[in-house]
Structures are given as structure tokens and as C-alpha cells.
N, C-alpha and C positions, 0 to 999 in steps of 0.2 A: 284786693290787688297786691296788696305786700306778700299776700302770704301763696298765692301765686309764683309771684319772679322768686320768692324765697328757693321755691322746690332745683329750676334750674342751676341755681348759686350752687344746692349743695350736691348737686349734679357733677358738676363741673370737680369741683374740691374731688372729691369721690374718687373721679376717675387721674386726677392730677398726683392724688396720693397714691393709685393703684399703678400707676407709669413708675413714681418714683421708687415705690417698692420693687420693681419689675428689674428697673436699674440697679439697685443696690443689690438684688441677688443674684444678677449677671454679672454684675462685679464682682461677689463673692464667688459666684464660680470661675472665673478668670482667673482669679488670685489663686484659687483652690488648684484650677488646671495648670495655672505654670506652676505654682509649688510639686503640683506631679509631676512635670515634664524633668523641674530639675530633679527632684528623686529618682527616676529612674536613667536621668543622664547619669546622674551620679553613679547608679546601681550598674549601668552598662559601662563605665570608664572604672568601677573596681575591679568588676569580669575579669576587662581588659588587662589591668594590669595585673591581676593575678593569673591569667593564662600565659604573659612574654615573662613572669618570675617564674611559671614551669618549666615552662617552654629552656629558659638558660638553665634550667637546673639540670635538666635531665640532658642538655649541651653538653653542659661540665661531666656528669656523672657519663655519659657515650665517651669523650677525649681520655676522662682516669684509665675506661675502661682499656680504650683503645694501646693506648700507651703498654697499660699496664702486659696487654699480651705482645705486643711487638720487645718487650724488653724478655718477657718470659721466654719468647722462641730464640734468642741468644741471638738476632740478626735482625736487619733492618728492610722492610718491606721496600717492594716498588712506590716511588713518589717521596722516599728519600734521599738523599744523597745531592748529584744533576744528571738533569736526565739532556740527551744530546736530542738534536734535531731531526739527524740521519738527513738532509737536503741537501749535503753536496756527497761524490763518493771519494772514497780516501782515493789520493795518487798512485800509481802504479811506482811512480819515482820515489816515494816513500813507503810503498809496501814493502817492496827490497830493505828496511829497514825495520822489518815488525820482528823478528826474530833475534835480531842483535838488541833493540829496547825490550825485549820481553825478557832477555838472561840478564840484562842490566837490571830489571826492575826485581826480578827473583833474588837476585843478592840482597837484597833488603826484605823481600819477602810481599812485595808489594807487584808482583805480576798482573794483577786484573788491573791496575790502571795501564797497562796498553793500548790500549783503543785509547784511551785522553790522550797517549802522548804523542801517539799517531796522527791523533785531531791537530796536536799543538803542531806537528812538526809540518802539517802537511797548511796551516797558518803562515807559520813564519819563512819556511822555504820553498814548499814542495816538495820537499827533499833536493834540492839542489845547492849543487857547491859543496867545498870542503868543511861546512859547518852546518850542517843543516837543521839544528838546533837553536843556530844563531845564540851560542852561548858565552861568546869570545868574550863578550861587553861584561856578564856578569862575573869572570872567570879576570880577567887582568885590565878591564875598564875601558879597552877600545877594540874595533871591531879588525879582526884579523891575526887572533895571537894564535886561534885553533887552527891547525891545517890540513886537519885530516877528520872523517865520521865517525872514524871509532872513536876520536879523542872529543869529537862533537857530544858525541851519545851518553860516552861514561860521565863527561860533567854536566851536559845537560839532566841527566837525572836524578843527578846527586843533588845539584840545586835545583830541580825543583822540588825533588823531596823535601830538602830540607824548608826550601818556602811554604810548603805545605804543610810541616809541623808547626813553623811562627804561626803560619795562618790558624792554627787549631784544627786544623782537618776540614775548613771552608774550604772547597774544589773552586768556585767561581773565585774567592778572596786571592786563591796560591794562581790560577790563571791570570788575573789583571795584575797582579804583581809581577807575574813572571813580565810581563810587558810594564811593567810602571816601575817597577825597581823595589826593597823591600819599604822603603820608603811609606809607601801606599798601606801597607800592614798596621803601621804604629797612626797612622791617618787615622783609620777604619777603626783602631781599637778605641781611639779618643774620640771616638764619633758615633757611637751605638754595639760596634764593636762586630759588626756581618757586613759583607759585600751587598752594596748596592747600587745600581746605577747612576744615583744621585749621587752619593760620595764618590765615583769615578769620573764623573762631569765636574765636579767640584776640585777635587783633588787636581785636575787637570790644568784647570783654570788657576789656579793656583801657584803653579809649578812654570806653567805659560809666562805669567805675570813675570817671573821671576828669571827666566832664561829667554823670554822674547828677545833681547837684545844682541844676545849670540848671533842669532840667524839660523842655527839647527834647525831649529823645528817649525813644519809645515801641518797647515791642515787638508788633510787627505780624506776626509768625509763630509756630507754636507752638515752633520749634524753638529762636528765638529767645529765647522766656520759658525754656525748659529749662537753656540756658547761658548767663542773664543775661548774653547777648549781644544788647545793644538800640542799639546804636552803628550806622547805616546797614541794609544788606540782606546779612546772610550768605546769602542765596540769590541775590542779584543775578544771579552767572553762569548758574544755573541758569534764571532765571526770562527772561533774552535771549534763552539757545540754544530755548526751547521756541518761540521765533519763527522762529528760522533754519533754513530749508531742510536737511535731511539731507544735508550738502555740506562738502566739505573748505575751510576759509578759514585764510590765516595761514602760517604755517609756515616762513618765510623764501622757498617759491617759489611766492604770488601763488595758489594753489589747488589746485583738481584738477588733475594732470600729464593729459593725453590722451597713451598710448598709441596713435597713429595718426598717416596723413598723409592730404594730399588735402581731398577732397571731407569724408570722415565728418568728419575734424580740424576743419574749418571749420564742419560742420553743429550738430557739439556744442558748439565756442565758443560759437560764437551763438546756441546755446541758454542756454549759461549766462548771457548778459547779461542773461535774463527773468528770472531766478531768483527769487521772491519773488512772481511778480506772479499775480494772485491768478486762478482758473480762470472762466471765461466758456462758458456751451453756449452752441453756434454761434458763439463767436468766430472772428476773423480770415479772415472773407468778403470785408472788403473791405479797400484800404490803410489807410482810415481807422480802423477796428478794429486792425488789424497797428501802424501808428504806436503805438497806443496801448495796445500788447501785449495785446491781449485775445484769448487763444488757449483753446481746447478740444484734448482730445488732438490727434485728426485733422490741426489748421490749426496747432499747434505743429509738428509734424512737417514738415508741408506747406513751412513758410516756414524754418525750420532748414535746409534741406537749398536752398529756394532762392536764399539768403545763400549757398549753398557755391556756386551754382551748376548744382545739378540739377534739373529740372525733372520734379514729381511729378501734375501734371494740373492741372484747373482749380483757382483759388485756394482755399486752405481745403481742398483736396480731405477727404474723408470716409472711412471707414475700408474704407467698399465699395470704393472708388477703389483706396486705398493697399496693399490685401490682394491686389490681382492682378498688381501691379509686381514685377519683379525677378524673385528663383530662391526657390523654399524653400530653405530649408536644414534640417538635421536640429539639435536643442538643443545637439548635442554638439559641432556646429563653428561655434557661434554667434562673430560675434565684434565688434569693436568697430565701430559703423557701422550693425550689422543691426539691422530694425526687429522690432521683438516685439510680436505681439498677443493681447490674452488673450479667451478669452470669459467675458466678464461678462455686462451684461441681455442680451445675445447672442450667436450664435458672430462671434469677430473684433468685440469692442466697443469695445475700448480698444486705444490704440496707442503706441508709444512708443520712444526709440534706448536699444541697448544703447552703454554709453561702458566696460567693461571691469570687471574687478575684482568680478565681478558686482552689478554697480548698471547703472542705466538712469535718462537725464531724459525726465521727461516733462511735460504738464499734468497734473495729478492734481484728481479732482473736490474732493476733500479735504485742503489742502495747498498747491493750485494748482502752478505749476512750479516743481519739484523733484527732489532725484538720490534714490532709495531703494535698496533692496537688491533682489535678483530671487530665484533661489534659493534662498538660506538664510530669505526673508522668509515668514514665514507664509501671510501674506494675496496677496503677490505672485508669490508660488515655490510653495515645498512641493513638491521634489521627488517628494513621491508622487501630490500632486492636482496639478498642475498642469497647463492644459488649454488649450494656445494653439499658435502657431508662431511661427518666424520668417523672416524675408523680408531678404537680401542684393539691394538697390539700387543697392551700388557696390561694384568689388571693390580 
């Protein structure tokens, strides 16, 4: 009988030691599996940080690069400087003034800020009234010492130039100053030392605190009651550029760089000397119209190119005209020079130079002439609807 229940007993042991083996080496492999898992966390979070320390290097090494050709071409590309909005269109009441700021601003040598001051002017007056500079204040400290536009214009420009030197050649900095006083200059310098909205909210509130008791000063925007910021126009810059052409101004090199030579190079300069001036149907038929920039797509095109020196058909010629000149060319080898037309109220309605970077100047019925985007622009592009050509005129 013992040796009987003996067999069961060691039966039992048997299989109690073969379970607890079974354990311990499911346990070793557990142990063993998460020791992998975290090695190859680990191995997958080195990857990682060694692809984001490429990834910034070859950053850094594209911006040297970049830099380094924008300084080499001796001028500054589109996307520096400020670019305007082009969303409202300059005044007629201050276009009457674009010829008198443009020989003011040449006395200094400083002509292509035209269009800004045209922005500014057509801000703070409209061109209305004996001051339309509204420069009285910065000129003898109270409003009404100027009495007349010319005497508006010559010191309006001089000071803002000169605010535009203090500012170091920031365009928005010399803009909110020209409305804040230079005051806001020595603000900005001891404060990061660039214009930005936040130190124009600040600066404002500040100034508020300090003259609230006068009773001068009101807030005229909502944004302004928001951060009892009622001290000048914290929107000032904003409320310029909605005048200024979609165009590069400023920047230390005088504007848009032209990528080109030749003929296109000259045709697009002297396009941009229009910039601002307001669209005309049927413009530029005759010299007299031409003198006095009154272009439609068609006769901008027309007289740009004959400034370069090409001859595009009769004066003003029309888009009938302008659409059987030259080569096609396919969207994909467009390039700076070539005219582009879209169909709008028809096919080939509207006409206009591509100048690079994808933008193009043109007359715009809306806007009048100025540079927009192509392309990437909704209304003007949309690579997927868009439904024109373009035509190389010179090569």
C-alpha cells in the first residue's frame, strides 16, 4: 500500500515542478521581451533625433545658402522689404498728387517709395484739404500751420524720410511713427528693436495712461477700446498697406529685384513706375492718355514693352492684337517677360507680364496697376481651373 500512494505523491511534485519551471521561463521571457521593446524604443527615438539634427542642419545650410545669393545679386528679392495689400484703390483725390511726391521723393533719390506715400496720403487725407499730408503737427506741433499741398508734400517727405532713417530703413517702424510721433522709434529700439504690433498696443497704452486726462484722445477702433489703447492708430500700418499695391517696397534694395535683362527688364520697370495709378477702360489710345497713365490691361502692356523698345502694333493695341504676337508657350516654361492671358468676359480677355516669382503686373480692373500672385492665387491661378496661355514676345 505505501509504495502504491508513493507513485501518485511523486506524480503530483512532477508536474508542480514542471508548472513552476514553465513560470520562470515565461518570466524570463517577459523580462527578456520588455528589455527588447525598450531597446528598440530606444533605437527608434535615436533615428528620431538624429533625422530632426539633419533635418535643422541642412535648414541652416538652405538659409546661408539663400542669403548668401540674395546679397550676391546686389538687391533684395520679392518677400522683403513690406509688401501692401492692394484692397482698397488709391484716390483719385490723391492721384492728382503722385507726380508732385514723386519729384519730391527723386530729390533724395528715393522715387520708388511713391506708391507708400500715396498709401499714406490717401490714410490720412484722402488727399483732402490744404495739408493733405497732415504734416502741420510734425512741422510746428499743432494742426494748421501748413496752408497749402505743396508746402504739405515738400515737408511731408522730408520727415518721413527722415523717420525712416531713425527707423533704420523698417518701412512699417517709419509708418507707425509717422502716426505715433518719433517717440515710438526709441520705444521699439529698447524693446527688441523691429516693429511689431504688440509694441504698438503697448506703446499706445502707455502714452493713453499718460494724456488720458487731457481729453484729446478717443478710441476709434474696436480693437483699440479692447486694450485701452486710444493713444494715435494701433492699426495705422495696417490701414496704409490696404492702399498699397501687392508689391515689394523698402528693404534696403529700392523694391522688387527683376530677375531679367533686356527688353522684359525695362518693360517691367516701367511698369512699375505706374504702380498705384488707378485702371481706365480704353485707356492709353493716345499720348495724351499715356502721359497721364491711364492704362487698361491691353495699353499697359502695349506701352511697357514700348518704353523697352518693342513694338507691339498700334498704340494701346488690344488683346486681339497682343494674343497673335510672339510664340505660345506651354504654363510650364513661362517665364519672366511672357505675357499671360486669361479668359475672363472672354477667351483672352485680360492681359498682363509675368515679372517672376510667380506674380505678374498688370492693370487690374480692381486695384488698377499692380503686381499680384498667379498661381497660388485663387482668383488669378488655381492650378486646377485656370484657363489662359501665355505668349513669349522676346526671348
Amino acid at each position: 500500500m505505501l509504495n502504491n500512494s508513493a507513485a501518485p505523491r511523486k506524480n503530483a511534485a512532477n508536474e508542480l515542478a514542471k508548472q513552476a519551471l514553465k513560470k520562470a521561463i515565461k518570466a524570463k521571457l517577459n523580462l527578456l521581451s520588455l528589455k527588447a521593446k525598450l531597446y528598440i524604443g530606444a533605437a527608434l527615438l535615436a533615428v528620431l533625433l538624429l533625422v530632426i539634427m539633419i533635418a535643422g542642419m541642412v535648414s541652416i545650410v538652405q538659409n546661408v545658402a539663400e542669403n548668401a545669393e540674395s546679397e550676391s545679386s546686389g538687391g533684395v528679392g520679392i518677400g522683403s522689404g513690406i509688401v501692401g495689400y492692394g484692397s482698397e484703390p488709391i484716390p483719385a483725390s490723391v492721384m492728382q498728387y503722385e507726380d508732385a511726391i514723386r519729384s519730391e521723393l527723386n530729390k533724395y533719390g528715393k522715387g520708388e517709395y511713391t506708391p507708400l506715400l500715396l498709401a499714406l496720403m490717401s490714410q490720412e487725407s484722402g488727399g483732402r484739404g490744404n495739408d493733405p499730408m497732415q504734416a502741420s503737427e510734425s512741422k510746428c506741433g499743432y494742426i494748421g500751420c501748413i496752408t497749402n499741398p505743396s508746402e504739405s508734400i515738400r515737408y511731408g517727405v522730408k520727415h518721413f524720410l527722415d523717420v525712416m532713417a531713425k527707423a533704420n530703413n523698417d518701412v512699417k517702424l517709419t509708418l507707425q511713427s509717422y502716426n505715433f510721433g518719433g517717440g515710438f522709434i526709441d520705444y521699439v529700439k529698447r524693446n527688441g528693436g523691429s516693429y511689431t504690433y504688440e509694441l504698438a498696443i503697448s506703446f499706445s497704452q502707455m502714452m493713453y495712461q499718460k494724456l488720458a486726462h487731457t481729453g484729446i484722445y478717443r478710441c476709434h477702433r474696436e480693437e483699440a477700446i479692447t486694450h485701452n489703447a486710444c493713444y494715435g492708430d494701433i492699426k495705422y500700418v495696417d490701414a496704409v498697406l490696404r492702399y498699397l499695391p501687392a508689391t515689394t517696397i523698402g528693404g534696403g534694395g529700392g523694391g522688387t529685384v527683376v530677375n531679367a535683362s533686356g527688353a522684359a527688364k525695362k518693360a517691367i520697370e516701367t511698369g512699375m513706375t505706374a504702380l498705384g495709378r488707378p485702371y481706365f477702360w480704353g485707356g492709353g489710345r493716345t499720348e495724351a492718355s499715356i502721359a497721364r497713365r491711364e492704362f487698361d490691361c491691353s495699353s499697359f502692356v502695349w506701352w511697357a514693352y514700348r518704353e523697352a523698345g518693342i513694338n507691339l502694333g498700334p498704340m494701346g493695341a488690344t488683346t486681339n492684337t497682343l494674343k497673335h504676337l510672339g510664340q505660345r508657350v506651354p504654363i510650364s516654361d513661362i517665364q519672366v517677360g511672357d505675357l499671360i492671358f486669361w479668359d475672363t468676359y472672354k477667351v483672352d480677355g485680360h492681359v498682363a507680364i509675368y515679372i517672376g516669382n510667380d506674380q505678374f503686373i498688370g492693370a487690374q480692373s480692381t486695384g488698377g496697376v499692380s503686381i499680384s500672385n498667379f498661381l497660388s492665387n485663387s482668383y488669378w491661378g488655381g492650378k486646377k481651373q485656370w484657363k489662359g496661355h501665355v505668349r513669349r514676345i522676346v526671348q
